[in-house]
N, C-alpha and C positions, 0 to 999 in steps of 0.2 A: 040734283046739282050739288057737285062736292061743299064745303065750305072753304071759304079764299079766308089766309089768316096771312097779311105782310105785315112786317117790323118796317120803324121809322125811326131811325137813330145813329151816333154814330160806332156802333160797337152793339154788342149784345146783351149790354149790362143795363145801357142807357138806352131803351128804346118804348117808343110808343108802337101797341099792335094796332092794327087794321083788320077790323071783321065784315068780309063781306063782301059784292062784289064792286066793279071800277062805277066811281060815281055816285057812289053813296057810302054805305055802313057806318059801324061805330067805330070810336077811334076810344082805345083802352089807355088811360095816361097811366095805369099800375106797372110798374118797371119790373122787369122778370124778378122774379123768384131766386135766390144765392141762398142755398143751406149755411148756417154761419161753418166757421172750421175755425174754433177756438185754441188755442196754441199756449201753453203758460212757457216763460220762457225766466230762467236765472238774470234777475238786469240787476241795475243800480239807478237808485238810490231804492228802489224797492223792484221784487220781480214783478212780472206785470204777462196776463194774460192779453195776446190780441186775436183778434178775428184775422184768420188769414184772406178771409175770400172779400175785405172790404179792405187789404194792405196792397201795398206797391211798393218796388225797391229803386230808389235811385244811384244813379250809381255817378257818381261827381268826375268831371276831369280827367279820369284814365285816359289818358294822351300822350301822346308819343313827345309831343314840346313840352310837356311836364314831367314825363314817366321814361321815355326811352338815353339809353346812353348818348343816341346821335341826334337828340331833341336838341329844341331853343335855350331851353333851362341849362344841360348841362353844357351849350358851346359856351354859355357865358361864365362856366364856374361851379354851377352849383350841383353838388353830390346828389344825382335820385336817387341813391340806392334809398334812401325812405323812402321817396313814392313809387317804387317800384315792389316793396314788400306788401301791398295788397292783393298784387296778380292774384298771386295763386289762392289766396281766401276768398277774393271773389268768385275764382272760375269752378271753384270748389263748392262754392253756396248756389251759384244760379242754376244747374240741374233739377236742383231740391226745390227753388222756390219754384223755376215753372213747372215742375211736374203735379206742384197745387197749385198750379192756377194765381200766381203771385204776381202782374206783369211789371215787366222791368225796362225802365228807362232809363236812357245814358244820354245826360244832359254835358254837354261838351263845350267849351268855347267854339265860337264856328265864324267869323268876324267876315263879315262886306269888304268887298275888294278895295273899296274904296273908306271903307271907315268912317262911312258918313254920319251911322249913327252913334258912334264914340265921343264922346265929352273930353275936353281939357285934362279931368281928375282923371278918368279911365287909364290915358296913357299917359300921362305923368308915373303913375304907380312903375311901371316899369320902364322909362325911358326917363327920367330925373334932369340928366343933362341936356332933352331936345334934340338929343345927337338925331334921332331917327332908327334907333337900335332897339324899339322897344314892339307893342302888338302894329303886325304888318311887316314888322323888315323883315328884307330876302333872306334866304334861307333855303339851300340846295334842295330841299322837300315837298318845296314854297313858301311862302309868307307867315309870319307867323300867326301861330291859331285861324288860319283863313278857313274859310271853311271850302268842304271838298277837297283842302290839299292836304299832303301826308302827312305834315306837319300835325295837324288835327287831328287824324285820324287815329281810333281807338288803338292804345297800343298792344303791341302783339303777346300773346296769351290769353287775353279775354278775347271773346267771340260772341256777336249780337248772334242773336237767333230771330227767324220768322216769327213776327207777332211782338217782337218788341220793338219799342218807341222810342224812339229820337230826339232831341227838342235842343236847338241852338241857344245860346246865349250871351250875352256881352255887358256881363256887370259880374262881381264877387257873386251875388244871390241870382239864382236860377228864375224867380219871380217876377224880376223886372226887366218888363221891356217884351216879356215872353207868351208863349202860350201856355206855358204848365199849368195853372193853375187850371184852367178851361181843361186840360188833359185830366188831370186826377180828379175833377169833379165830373167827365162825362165816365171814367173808370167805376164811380163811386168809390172811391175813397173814403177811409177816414185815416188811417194811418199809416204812417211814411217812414221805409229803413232806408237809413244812408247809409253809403259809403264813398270812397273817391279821395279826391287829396283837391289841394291843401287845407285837411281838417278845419284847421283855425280860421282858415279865407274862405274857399267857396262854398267848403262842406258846411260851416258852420252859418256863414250869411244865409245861405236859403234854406239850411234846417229852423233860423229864426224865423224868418219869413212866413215859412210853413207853419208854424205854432203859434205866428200872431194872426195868421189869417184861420186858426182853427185846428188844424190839425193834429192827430196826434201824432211824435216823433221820437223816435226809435235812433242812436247814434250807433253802426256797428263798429266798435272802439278798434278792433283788429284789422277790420274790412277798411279803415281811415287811415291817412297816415299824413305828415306835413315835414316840409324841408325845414321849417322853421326850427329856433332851437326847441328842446326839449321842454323848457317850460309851457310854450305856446301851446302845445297837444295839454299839459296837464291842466291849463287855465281852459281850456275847451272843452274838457271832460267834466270840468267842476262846474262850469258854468252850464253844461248841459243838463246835468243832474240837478241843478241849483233853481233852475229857473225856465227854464223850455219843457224837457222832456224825459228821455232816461237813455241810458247805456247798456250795450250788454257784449257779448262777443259772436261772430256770426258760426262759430265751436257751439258755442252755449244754443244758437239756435239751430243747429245742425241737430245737436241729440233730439233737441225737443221734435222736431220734425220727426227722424227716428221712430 
C-alpha cells in the first residue's frame, strides 16, 4: 500500500505533514525545508545581507485616491506627481522578486461602507472641518478608500499577480486592526521591504510597527515616495537608519538579484 503523506497548513511554508493513512499516523510539526538565498545588497546605514526566501515585499497605498491624477488626493489640491513616481520602480522590482520566491503584498486602505470601525482621530486627519469631505465622501469612483471601489483600487501600472496577498486596512500602520501580522508569520518571515507612499505616514507607521514587533526592515527609498514637503522623506530616511532598520534602493537591489 503506497504511503499517504497530506500537508496541514495555510501555505506551503507553514505546514504540518501527515504520514499515514485516514485515522491515524503521525503528524510531523518540522515545517518544510527553504534553502536560504542569501542576497548582500548596498543599504544605509550599513549594507546588509538578507535571506530572500524568509523576505516579503510590501507594497503601501498605491491607489488610485492617493496616486492617480482623477483620485481623492488630487480633487482636493494636492500634487501626486510624488506619489506617483514609484510606479515604475515598483513594476520594475516585482518580476525579480517573484521569480525568487519573494511574496508580495499590497496592503491598501479598504474602509467599511459604513465606517464603523473608524475612530474620531482617523477622520479628523482628513476631514478637520466635519464638513464630511474626508475617508468615505462620494466620489464618482465611489467613496473614498472604500474598499472594492475604484477609488481604492491599485492604481494603474502596477499589476497584482496570482499568489499574491491582499490585506486591508484602516489606521496609518498596516498592524492594527489587521491580519498582517498573522500573514508574515504564517509566510515565515523574518524580513520585510517596503514600499508605497506616503513614506513618512503609512510607509513608515507600519515599517515601525514591524521592527517593534521584531522584524527585520528594509526601506526601498526610491520604491517610497510622500506628498509631504521634502523634509518629511528626509526625517524618514534618518529616522529609518537611526532607529528601526535600514535603506537602500530597489536599483541597488535589482543588481544584487542580477
Amino acid at each position: 500500500m503506497p504511503e499517504i503523506h497530506r500537508l496541514i497548513g495555510p501555505n506551503s511554508r507553514n505546514a504540518w505533514r501527515v504520514d499515514g493513512g485516514l485515522g491515524g499516523g503521525v503528524v510531523t510539526l518540522a515545517r518544510p525545508h527553504r534553502a536560504p538565498h542569501p542576497v548582500t545588497v548596498v543599504a544605509l546605514p550599513q549594507s546588509v545581507t538578507t535571506d530572500l526566501a524568509a523576505t516579503a515585499l510590501i507594497v503601501v497605498d498605491m491607489q488610485n485616491d492617493f496616486c492617480s491624477p482623477d483620485g481623492w488626493l488630487a480633487s482636493i489640491g494636492v500634487d501626486v506627481t510624488p506619489a506617483r513616481a514609484p510606479i515604475p520602480v515598483i513594476a520594475g522590482l516585482l518580476p525579480l522578486l517573484r521569480a525568487v520566491g519573494v511574496p508580495v503584498i499590497w496592503l491598501n486602505w479598504g474602509n467599511r461602507p459604513d465606517r464603523a470601525n473608524l475612530p474620531p482621530g482617523v477622520l479628523h486627519v482628513y476631514d478637520p472641518e466635519g464638513t464630511g469631505g474626508g475617508i468615505g465622501a462620494p466620489l464618482p469612483g465611489g467613496r473614498v478608500l472604500e474598499q472594492g471601489s475604484t477609488s481604492a483600487a491599485i492604481v494603474e501600472g502596477l499589476e497584482p499577480a496570482d499568489g499574491d496577498l491582499h490585506v486591508a486596512k484602516y489606521r496609518m500602520s498596516g498592524f492594527q486592526d489587521t491580519e498582517l501580522d498573522s500573514v508574515l508569520r504564517n509566510l515565515r518571515v523574518d524580513t520585510v521591504l517596503f514600499a508605497g507612499v506616503n513614506a513618512d505616514q503609512c510607509v513608515l507607521a507600519t515599517l515601525m510597527d514591524a521592527a517593534n514587533l521584531g522584524y527585520d526592515v528594509l526601506l526601498l527609498e526610491d520604491a517610497a515616495a510622500t506628498t509631504s514637503p521634502a523634509y518629511c522623506m528626509d526625517a524618514t530616511l534618518y529616522n529609518v537608519r537611526q532607529c528601526f532598520g535600514f535603506t537602500l534602493t530597489a536599483q541597488a537591489l535589482q543588481e544584487a538579484l542580477k
